[in-house]
N, C-alpha and C positions, 0 to 999 in steps of 0.2 A: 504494500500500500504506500502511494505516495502522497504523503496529504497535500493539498495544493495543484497537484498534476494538472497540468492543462488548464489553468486558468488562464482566463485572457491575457497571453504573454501580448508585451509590447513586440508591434508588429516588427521587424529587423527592417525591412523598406522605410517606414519612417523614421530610425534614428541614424539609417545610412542618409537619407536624403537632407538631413540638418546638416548643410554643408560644413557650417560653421564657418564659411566664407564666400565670398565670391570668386576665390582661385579655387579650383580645386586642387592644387600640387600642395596643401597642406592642409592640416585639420590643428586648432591654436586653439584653448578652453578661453583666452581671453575676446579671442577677435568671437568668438561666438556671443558670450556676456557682455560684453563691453564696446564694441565697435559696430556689432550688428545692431544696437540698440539705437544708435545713432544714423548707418546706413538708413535705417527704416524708420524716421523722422521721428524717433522719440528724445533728441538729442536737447530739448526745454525741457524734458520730465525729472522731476524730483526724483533722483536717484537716492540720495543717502539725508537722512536728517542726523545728527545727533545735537543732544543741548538745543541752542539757539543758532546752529549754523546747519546750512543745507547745501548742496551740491544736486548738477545735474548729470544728467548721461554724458552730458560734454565736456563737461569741468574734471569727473570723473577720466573720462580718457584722456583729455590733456595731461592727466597729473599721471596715469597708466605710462602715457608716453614719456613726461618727465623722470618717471622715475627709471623705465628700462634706459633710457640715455644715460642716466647716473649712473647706472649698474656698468652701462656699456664703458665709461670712463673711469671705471675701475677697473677693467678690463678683466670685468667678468663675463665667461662664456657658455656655451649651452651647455646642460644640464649640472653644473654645478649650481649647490646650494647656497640661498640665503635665508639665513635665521629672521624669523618674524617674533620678540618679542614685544608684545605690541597691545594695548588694550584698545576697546570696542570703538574707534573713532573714526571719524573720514578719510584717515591716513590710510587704514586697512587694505578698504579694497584696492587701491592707488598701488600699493607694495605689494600686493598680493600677483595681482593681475599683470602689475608693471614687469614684475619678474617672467613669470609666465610668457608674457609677449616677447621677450627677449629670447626666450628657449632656455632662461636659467628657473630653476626648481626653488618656491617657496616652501621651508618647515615651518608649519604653525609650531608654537610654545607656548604649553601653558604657564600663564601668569602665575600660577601659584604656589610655583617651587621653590625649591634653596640653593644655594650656589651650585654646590654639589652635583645638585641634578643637572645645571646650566651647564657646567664642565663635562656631563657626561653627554649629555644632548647636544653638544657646539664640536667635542670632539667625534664622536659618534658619526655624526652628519656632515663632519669635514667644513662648516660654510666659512665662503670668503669673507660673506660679509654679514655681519648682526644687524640687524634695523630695531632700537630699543627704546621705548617710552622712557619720555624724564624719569615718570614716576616709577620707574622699576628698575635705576641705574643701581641700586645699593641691592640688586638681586645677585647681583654679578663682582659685588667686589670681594676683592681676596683672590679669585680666579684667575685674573687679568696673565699673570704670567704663567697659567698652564692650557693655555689655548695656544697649540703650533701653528692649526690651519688658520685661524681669525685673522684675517688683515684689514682688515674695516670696520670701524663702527659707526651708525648713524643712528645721532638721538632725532626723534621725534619729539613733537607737546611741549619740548623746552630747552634749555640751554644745553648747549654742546661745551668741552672742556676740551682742553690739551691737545692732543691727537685727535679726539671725536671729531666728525663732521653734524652740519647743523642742516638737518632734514629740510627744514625750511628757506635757505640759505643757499644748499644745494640743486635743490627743487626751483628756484626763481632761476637758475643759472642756465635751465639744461632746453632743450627744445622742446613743443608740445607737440612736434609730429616723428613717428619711429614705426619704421618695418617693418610687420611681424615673420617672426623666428620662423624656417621652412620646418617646423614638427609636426609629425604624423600621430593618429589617433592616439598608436600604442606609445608614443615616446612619454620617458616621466615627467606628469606635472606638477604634482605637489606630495610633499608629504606629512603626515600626523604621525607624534608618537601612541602607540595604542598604553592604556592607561592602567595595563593588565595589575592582578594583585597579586604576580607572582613573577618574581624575576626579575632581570632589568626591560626597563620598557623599550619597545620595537621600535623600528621605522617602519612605518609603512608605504610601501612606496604607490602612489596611483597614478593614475595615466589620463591623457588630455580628454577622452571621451566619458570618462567615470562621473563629472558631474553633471555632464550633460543627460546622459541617462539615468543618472539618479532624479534630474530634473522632467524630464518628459515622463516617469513612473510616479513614483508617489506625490512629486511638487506637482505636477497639472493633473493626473487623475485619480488622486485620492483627495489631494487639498483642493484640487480644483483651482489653481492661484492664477487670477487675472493683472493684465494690467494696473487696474484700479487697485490693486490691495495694499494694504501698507502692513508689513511684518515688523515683529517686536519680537524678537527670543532673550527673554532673558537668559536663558542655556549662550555662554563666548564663544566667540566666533573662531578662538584654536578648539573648539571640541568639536568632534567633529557632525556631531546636531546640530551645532550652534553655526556650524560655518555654510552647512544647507539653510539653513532658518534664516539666517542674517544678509547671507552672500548670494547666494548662486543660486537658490530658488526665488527672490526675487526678480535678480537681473536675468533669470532667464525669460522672462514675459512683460519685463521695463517694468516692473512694480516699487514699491517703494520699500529702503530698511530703515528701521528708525535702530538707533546705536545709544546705549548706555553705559558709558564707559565705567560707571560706580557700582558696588556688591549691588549682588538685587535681593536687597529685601524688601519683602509685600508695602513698605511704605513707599520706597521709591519706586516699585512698578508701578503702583496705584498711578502713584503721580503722570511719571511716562504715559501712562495710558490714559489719564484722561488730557494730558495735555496735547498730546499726538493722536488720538484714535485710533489705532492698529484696527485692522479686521482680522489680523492672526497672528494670536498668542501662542509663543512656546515656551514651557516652564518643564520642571520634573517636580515627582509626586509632592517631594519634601517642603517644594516651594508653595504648592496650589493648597495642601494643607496650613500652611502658615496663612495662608493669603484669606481662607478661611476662617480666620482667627480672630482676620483686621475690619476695619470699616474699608468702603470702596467700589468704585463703580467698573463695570466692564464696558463702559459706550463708545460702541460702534465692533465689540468683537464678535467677530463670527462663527469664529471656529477656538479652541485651545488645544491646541496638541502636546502632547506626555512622551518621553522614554526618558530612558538613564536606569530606571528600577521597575518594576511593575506598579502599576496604577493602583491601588485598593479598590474595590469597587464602590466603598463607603464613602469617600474622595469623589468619584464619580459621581455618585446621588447625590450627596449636598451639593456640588456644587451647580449642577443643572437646574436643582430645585432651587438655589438662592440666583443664580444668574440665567438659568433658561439657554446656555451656552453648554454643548457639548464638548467633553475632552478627549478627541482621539489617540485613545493611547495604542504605543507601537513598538517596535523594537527594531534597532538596528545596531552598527557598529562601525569601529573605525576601518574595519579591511575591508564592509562592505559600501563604504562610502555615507550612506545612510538608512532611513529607515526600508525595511523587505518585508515584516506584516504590522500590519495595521488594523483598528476598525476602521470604519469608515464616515461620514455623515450619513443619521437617520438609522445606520443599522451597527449602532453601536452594540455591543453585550460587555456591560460592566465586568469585570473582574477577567473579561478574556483581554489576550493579546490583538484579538484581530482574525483576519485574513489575509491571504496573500496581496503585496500589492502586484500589479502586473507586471508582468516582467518579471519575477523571480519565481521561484519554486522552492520546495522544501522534504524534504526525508526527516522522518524521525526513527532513528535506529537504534538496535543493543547492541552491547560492548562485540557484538560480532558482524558488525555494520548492515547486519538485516532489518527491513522495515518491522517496525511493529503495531501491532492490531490499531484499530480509532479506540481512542479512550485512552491505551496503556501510555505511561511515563519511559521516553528515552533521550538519546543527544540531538539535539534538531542541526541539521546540515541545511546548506541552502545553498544557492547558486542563484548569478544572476551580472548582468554584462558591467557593473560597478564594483566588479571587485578588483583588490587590491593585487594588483602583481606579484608580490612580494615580500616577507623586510627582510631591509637591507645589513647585508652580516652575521642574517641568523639564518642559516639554510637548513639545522635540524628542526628550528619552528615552523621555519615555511613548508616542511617537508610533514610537518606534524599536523596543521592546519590546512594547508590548502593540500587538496585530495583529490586534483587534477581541477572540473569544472565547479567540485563542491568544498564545500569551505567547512571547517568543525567549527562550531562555536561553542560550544563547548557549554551551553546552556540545554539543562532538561526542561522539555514540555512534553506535553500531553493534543492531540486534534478529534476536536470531535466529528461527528459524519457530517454536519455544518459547513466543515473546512475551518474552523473558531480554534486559535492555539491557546492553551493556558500554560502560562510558566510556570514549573516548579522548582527554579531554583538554580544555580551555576551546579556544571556538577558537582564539583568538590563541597560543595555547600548542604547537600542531602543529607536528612538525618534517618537512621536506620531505627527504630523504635520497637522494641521486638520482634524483630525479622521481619519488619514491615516499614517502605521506604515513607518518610513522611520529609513533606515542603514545607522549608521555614517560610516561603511568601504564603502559605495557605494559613499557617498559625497566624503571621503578621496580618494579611486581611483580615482574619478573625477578632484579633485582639486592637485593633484600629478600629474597630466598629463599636468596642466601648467609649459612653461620653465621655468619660476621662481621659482618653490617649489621645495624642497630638502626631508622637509616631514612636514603633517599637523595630527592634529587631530581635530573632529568636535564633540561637547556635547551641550547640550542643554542650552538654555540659557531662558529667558521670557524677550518677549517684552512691550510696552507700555500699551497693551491691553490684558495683563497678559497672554497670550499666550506663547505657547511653540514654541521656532523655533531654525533652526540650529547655531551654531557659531562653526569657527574655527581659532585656532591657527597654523599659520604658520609660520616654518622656513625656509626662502629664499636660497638659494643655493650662491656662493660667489661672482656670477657676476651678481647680482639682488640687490638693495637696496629699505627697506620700504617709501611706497607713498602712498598717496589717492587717485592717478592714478592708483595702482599698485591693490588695495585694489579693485577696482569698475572693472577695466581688470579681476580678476580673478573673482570675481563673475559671470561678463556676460559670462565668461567662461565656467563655472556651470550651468547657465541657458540656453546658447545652446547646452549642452550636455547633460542635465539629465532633470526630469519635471520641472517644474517652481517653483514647491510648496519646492524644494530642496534645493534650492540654500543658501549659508551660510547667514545671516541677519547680521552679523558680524565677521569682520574677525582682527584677532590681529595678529600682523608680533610677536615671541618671536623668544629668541639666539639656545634655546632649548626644548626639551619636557621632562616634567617628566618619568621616564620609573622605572619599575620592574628592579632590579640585571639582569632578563633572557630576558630585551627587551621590554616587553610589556609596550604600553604608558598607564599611571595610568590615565587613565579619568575622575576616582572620584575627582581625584584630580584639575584637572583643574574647573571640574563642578562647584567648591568652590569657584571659583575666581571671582571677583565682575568686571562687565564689564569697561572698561575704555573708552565705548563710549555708547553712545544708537542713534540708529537711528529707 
């Protein structure tokens, strides 16, 4: 059984005939985003808002072409990389695209590491040249003298020092018409580090057609995203949700991205949003929960789209009920560019994953790569023309992951005869509960559906009788305080909701959950912590 089989793939005659230019001796992800948007007289359209400054499709390419000419007079060449440390601004796409057009490879980086990682990511990646926000220059110090490959830096947002070059300084210098780079579909065009919770993190290497076809799949026929729309993800723009949501599902239909360069929390998106109007929100669970928390309006959204974690379905119902706005939650990742199932508008099912979007497919199999029955829990594999080539340096992961046209993700679900996936969990994250496999997202939607929780996580713990059983950590919502009443309430909770063998054996009230930069709660990391009760 293949669940998904044969659903309306994207047709191949339509994503070959998106020339992506008017020559065809090259296929360029930027001339397609960025140049074709102006070809085709949207060149006055509000390309980018952030704060109080806006940019058009035109301004945006002059600054694309500014910028590959900068690059060019560093005499940087194709397919070598440049590091984007860079928060959510109108700088982004400019450096992003600007590289791209040249035939040199943009690494997004996440803003929210330590030197350490910066060193490992800058060497890793070999880039000639760093493009770095003011506000992120003390990410990087102490390192200065263990970067061989680094010959460049250029701050953005603010002063440039010593050596540095001054983004803005540089950019007034350089011409606003450039070339573009003779690259073919398959050449590299960008890469993310994947955000894994084990190991050192990958490169992922992808190629110039990957966003295109992630945008013709789930950005035009699940979002359905017009010209007219104006997208807002609070999910950044180096994640690689965040860089569908913000970047390249817009500009793929001249729509507008609104950019927040500050944390998002539920006060500030409020803001954003009512001061911009998005008609499409993207957040993850942890956010839309918080958001429910606060005062605030959603006017003018249409749509709110989820991944990073599974959605609660409890999450789902309040929020529809207080805002009348659907949240399509999905799942994707960074080797597959973006999201591959989804629900959709109008035929959402709470607490599932989704459906296939068009264009990919899916196998759910056992540890001996045969499919297994609808209903049963196994590894969901999936395929689909966005996927990631490679990463780079790690040939026994790529050799472990990608499995010719199918990719491991390395995540358990379950599909029903519907074609509906429900997640049950990373695999290593599975808890065995007397020989019987139980989902810590099934406890967690459970235990999220009491009034008291705000959000839990549930890992394995051993009991007295050296046994495996569930524990979780919860964080109360602000009109709830920790009790032993409170503790033993939400268990019976659990136990009249789901089987008996489920239920958490220990439950710890914390302020907060560990989480990933993109969201995800780090389980491993809880897993580690030494219980402060045994019962």
């Amino acid at each position: 059984m293949q669940p998904g089989a044969g659903t309306n793939r994207l047709s191949t005659h339509r994503l070959n005939s998106s020339n992506c230019s008017h020559h065809m001796a090259f296929y360029n992800a930027a001339d397609y985003f960025v140049d074709r948007n102006v070809r085709e007289g949207r060149g006055e359209k509000t390309a980018v808002i952030c704060e109080d400054r806006s940019l058009t499709y035109s301004q945006i390419q002059q600054g694309v072409n500014r910028f590959g000419n900068l690059l060019k007079s560093l005499d940087v060449r194709m397919e070598e990389r440049i590091a984007l440390l860079m928060l959510d601004t109108e700088a982004y796409p400019q450096a992003f695209f600007g590289a791209i057009k040249l035939g040199a490879v943009p690494v997004c980086l996440n803003t929210m590491m330590r030197p350490k990682d910066y060193q490992y990511f800058l060497n890793d990646c070999r880039a000639r040249v760093l493009v770095i926000d003011a506000a992120l220059k003390e990410s990087i110090e102490g390192i200065e003298g263990e970067l061989p490959f680094l010959q460049h830096v250029i701050v953005v947002n603010g002063e440039a020092v010593g050596d540095e070059l001054s983004w803005a300084d540089e950019m007034a210098q350089h011409p606003a018409e450039l070339e573009t780079a003779p690259t073919n579909r398959d050449d590299a065009c960008f890469w993310l580090y994947s955000s894994g919770t084990t190991g050192e993190p990958k490169g992922t290497v992808h190629l110039q057609h990957d966003m295109i076809f992630a945008s013709e799949t789930f950005g035009q026929q699940v979002l359905g995203i017009k010209e007219n729309d104006i997208c807002f993800s609070a999910a950044k723009l180096f994640f690689a949700y965040g860089l569908g949501n913000g970047l390249y599902f817009p500009f793929s239909v001249g729509a507008t991205a609104v950019y927040h360069p500050g944390r998002p929390t539920p006060d500030a998106v409020f803001e954003v949003i009512a001061g911009h109007k998005p008609s499409l929100f993207f957040g993850v669970p942890t956010l839309y929960a918080q958001m429910l928390e606060e005062e605030g309006a959603l006017n003018g959204v249409r749509l709110g789209v989820s991944a990073g974690e599974s959605l609660p379905a409890d999450i789902f119902k309040r929020w529809h009920e207080r805002f009348g706005v659907e949240i399509l939650d999905g799942i994707g990742s960074t080797e597959m560019t973006h999201i591959f199932i989804a629900n959709q508008p109008g035929c959402c099912r709470p607490g599932s994953t989704g459906r296939m979007v068009p264009g990919y497919n899916a196998r759910i199999v056992d540890e001996n790569m045969q499919d297994v029955p609808f209903g049963e829990v196994g590894t969901l594999l999936v395929k689909g023309d966005s996927a990631a080539a490679y990463y780079w340096n790690k040939h026994e992961k790529t050799q472990a992951t990608m499995l010719g046209e199918w990719q491991n993700t390395g995540d358990k679900f379950s599909c029903d005869e519907d074609g509906y996936f429900y997640y049950s969990g990373r695999s290593d994250d599975m808890l065995k509960i007397g020989g019987i496999w139980v989902s810590p997202i099934e406890v967690e939607a459970c235990i999220i559906g009491h009034k008291a929780v705000l959000e839990c996580a549930v890992v394995p713990d051993i009991d007295n009788e050296k046994l495996v059983k569930p524990k979780a950590y919860v964080v109360l919502n602000g009109s709830h305080t920790p009790s032993d009443e409170l503790k033993q309430e939400i268990k019976e909770y659990v136990k009249q909701t789901l089987a008996h063998y489920k239920y958490p054996r220990w439950i710890e009230f914390v302020d907060t959950l560990p989480k990933t930069p993109t969201g995800k709660i780090k389980r491993f990391e809880l897993k580690g912590l030494k219980s402060q009760e045994a019962q």
